[in-house]
N, C-alpha and C positions, 0 to 999 in steps of 0.2 A: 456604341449603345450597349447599356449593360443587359444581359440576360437575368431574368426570375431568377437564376439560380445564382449570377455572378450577387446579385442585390446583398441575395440572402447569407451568402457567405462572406462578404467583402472582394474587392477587386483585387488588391493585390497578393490577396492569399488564392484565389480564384487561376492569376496568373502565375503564383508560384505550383500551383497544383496542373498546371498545363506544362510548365517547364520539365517537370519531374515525367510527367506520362511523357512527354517526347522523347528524354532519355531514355528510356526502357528499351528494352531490346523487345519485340513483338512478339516473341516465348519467351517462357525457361528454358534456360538451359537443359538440353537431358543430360546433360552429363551431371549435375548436380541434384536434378527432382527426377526425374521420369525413372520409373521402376522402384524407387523407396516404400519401404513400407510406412502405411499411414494407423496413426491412432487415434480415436477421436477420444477428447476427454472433457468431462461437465464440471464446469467449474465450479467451485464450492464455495458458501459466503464465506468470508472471517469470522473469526482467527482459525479458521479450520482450513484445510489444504486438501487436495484430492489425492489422491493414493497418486503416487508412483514411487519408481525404484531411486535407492541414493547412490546404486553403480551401474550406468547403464548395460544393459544387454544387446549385445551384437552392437551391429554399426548406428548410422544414423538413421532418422527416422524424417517422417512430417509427422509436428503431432498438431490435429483440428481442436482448437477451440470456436465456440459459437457466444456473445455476449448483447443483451440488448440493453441499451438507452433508457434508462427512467428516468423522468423526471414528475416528483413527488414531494408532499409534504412530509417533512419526519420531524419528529418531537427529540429536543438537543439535550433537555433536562427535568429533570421532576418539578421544574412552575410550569412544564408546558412549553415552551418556546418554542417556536417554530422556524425551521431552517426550510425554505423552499429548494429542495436538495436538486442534485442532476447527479446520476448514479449509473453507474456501470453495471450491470446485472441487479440493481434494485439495492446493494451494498453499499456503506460507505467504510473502509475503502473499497475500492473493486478488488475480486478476486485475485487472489496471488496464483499467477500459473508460473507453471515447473516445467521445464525441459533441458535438456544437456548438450553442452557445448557438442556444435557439429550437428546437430539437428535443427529441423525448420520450422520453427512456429506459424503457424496457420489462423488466421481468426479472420468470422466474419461475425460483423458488428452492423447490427441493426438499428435502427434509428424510426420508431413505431410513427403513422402518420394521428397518433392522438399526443405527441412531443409537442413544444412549440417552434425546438430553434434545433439550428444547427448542429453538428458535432463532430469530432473525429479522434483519433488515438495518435499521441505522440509516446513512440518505446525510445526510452532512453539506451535500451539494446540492441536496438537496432540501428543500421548503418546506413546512410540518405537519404534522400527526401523528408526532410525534418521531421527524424524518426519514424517516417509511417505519414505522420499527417498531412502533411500534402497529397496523399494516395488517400486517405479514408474520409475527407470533408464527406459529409454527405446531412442533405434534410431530410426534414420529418416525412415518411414512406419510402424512404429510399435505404438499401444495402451493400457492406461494397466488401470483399473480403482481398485480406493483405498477408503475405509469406513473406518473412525474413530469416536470415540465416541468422542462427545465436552463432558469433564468432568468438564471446566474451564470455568466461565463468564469472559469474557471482548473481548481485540481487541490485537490480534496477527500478527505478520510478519507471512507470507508464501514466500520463494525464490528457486531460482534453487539450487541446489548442487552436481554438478556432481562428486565430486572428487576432493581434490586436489588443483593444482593453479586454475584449472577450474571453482573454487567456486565464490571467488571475482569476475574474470573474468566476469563470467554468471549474479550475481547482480548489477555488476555496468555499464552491457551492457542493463540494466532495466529487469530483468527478478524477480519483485519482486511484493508481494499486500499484503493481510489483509483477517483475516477472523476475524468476530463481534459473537461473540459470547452474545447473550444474557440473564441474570436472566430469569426465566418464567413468574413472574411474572412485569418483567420489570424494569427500570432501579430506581434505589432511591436516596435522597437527603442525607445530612451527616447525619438527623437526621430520617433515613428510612424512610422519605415519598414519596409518589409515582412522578417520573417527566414523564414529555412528552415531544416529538419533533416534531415540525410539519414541519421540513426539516433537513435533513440528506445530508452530502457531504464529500465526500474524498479525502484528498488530501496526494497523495504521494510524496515523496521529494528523487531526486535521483542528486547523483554524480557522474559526467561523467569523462574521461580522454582522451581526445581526442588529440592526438599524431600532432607533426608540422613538418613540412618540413625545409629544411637547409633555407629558409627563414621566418621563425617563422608563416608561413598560413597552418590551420587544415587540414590536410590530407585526400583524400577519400580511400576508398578499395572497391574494387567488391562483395566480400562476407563478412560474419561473422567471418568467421577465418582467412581471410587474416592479419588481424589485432593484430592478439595474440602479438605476441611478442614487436610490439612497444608498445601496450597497457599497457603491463604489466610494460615496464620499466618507463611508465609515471604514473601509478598509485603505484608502489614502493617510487616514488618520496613523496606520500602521501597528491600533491599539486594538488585539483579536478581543470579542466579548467571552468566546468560548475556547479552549483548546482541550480539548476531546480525544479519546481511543477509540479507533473502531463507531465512528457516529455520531456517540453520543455522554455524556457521562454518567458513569456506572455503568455503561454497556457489559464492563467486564468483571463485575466487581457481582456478590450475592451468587443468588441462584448460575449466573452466567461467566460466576469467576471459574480461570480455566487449571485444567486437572492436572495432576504426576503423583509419581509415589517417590518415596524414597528409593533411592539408588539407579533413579533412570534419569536417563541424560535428554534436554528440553534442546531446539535450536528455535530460538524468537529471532523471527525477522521482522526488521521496525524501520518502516517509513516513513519521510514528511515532505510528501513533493513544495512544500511553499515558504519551510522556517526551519531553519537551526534547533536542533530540539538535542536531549541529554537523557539519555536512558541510564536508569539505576534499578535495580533490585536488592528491594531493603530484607537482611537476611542473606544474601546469596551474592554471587560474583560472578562476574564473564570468567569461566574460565577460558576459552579461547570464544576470543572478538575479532570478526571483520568489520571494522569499525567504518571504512571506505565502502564496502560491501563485495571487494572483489576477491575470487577465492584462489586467483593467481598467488597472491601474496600473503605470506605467513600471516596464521594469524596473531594480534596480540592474548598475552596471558595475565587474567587473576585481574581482572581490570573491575573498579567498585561503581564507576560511570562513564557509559561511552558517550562520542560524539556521531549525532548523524549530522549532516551538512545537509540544508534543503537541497530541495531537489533531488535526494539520492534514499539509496535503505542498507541499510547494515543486519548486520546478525551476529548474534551469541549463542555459544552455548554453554550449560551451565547442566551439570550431575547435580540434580536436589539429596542432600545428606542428613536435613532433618525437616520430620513433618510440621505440619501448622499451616497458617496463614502469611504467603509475600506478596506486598504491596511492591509493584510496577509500576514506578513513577516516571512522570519527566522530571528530571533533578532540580530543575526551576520549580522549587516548590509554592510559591505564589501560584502559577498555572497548575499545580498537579492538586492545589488544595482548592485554589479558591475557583477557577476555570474549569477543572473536570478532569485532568491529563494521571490516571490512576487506577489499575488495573491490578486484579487478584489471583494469584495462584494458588490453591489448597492443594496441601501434600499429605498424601496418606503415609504412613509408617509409624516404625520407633524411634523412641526420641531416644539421642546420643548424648551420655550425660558429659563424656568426654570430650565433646566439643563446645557444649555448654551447660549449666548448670546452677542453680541461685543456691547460694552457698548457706544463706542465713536470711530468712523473710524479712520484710517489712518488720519494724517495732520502734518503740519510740526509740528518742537516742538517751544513749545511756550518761547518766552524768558524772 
């Protein structure tokens, strides 16, 4: 006989979450936790990051994150549409956390009883029980908090997975982010030497499927789940209506396009837990791309468009050399135009006439 809770969650993810607690060992280890120094750090929405160091100090750590469950209506574009969202701290994407290889990542992840459904965290950085998720299901009033060890440098997808059709469902309703894992000693170039960043920004990229009414205008719903079932037949269809940075389109573009100056070095990390996507910045270049996202491995150079692989996140980074305005596209320019996928950098400085220059204006042609 199933329990309220087995119901709510599905049975065999119910059983695969009994399997995983059976294995555990009934502590931690002290040899690995007990005595560590702990940090706790407040996660910050995107494309913003929260302070920490890019070499770590002393040994390892536990660093405490805390993240709660929203689920919310947000507006996807300037008609208004409405995406009945499920969001990790209120963001779409969820917050990008940082911590360094050899260190424990800590989250307790709340799930408020004014939610309607289920939820839990799958880290792609993390190592058994189906990343995490099988340890964190939990419903609405309930909390559950999970430590893994980062054993892996670089920048991973983190998503919901509750089970099931539930899974796409919950990632493509935005319930997805990143965790950076960093080298201790920090990040290196193809020929191991040491780089730096003196701004850091994330940008998530999600695909929406927002369902139409018998006259081809996007649909609202009350809740989060009113919406399942159209949802699903328009994302079966495998044709997104929206592909978006950070939410929504224009999130990053005007008043919200994000800042450098000349001569300082950007590292964009860019995820897509659910689709193949192709980052380009028009104007500028990966100078060094982890295009896989892992920071074991050199990275590539001088690259015009990289690839993320769903389900994964990458990073560039990229010395701005002349001021203006660079458009952050997905290189599928269909989506970056017509969809939403298009994002703004404004750089402060002086322009270098040596790298470019309009030699001779506009005029008619001469005969």
């Amino acid at each position: 006989m199933l329990t309220r809770r087995e119901a709510l969650i599905g049975s065999v993810f119910a059983a695969a979450t009994v399997a995983a607690v059976s294995a555990l060992p009934a502590t931690a280890s002290p040899k690995e936790v007990a005595g560590l120094p702990r940090e706790k750090v407040k996660p910050v929405a995107p494309p913003f990051v929260h302070a920490h160091d890019q070499v770590a100090r002393g040994g390892p750590k536990v660093v405490e994150f805390t993240m709660t469950i929203e689920e919310k209506p947000i507006v996807i574009d300037a008609d208004g549409t409405q995406l009945n969202a499920m969001t990790y701290n209120g963001s779409i994407p969820g917050p990008l956390m940082v911590v360094h290889e050899g260190d424990y990542l800590e989250l307790t992840l709340i799930n408020p009883d004014t939610n309607t459904l289920a939820h839990n965290i799958d880290f792609h950085a993390a190592t058994g029980a189906l990343g995490g998720g099988a340890l964190t299901l939990i419903n609405p009033g309930e909390q559950t908090t999970l430590r893994f060890k980062a054993t892996r440098p670089g920048t991973f997808v983190y998503h919901c997975a509750p089970g099931g059709p539930m899974i796409p469902w919950h990632v493509v309703s935005g319930m997805s982010g990143t965790v950076m894992v960093l080298p201790r000693d920090g990040l290196k170039d193809d020929k191991g030497k040491p780089i730096h960043y003196d701004r850091i920004y994330y940008i998530g990229e999600n695909d929406f499927y927002i369902p139409r009414d018998e006259s081809g205008k996007f649909k609202k719903y009350e809740s989060a789940g009113d919406n399942y079932d159209d949802t699903v037949k328009v994302m079966r269809g495998l044709i997104p209506t929206h592909v978006v940075f950070n939410g929504k389109a224009g999130s990053l573009t005007g008043e919200n396009a994000m800042k450098a100056k000349v001569g300082e070095t950007v590292l964009i990390v860019h995820s897509q837990a659910n689709r193949d996507t192709r980052p380009h910045l028009i104007g500028g270049h990966g100078d060094y791309v982890w295009e896989q996202g892992k920071f074991a491995n050199p990275p590539a150079k001088d690259l015009e468009t990289w690839f993320i692989r769903g389900g994964s996140a990458g990073s560039a980074l990229y010395r701005f050399r002349q001021p203006g305005v660079y458009a952050y596209v997905n290189h599928n320019l269909i989506e970056a135009v017509e969809l939403g996928a298009t994002a703004h950098f404004t750089v402060d400085g002086t322009w270098d006439d040596d790298l470019m220059t309009q030699v001779e204006a506009a005029k008619p042609i001469s005969s």
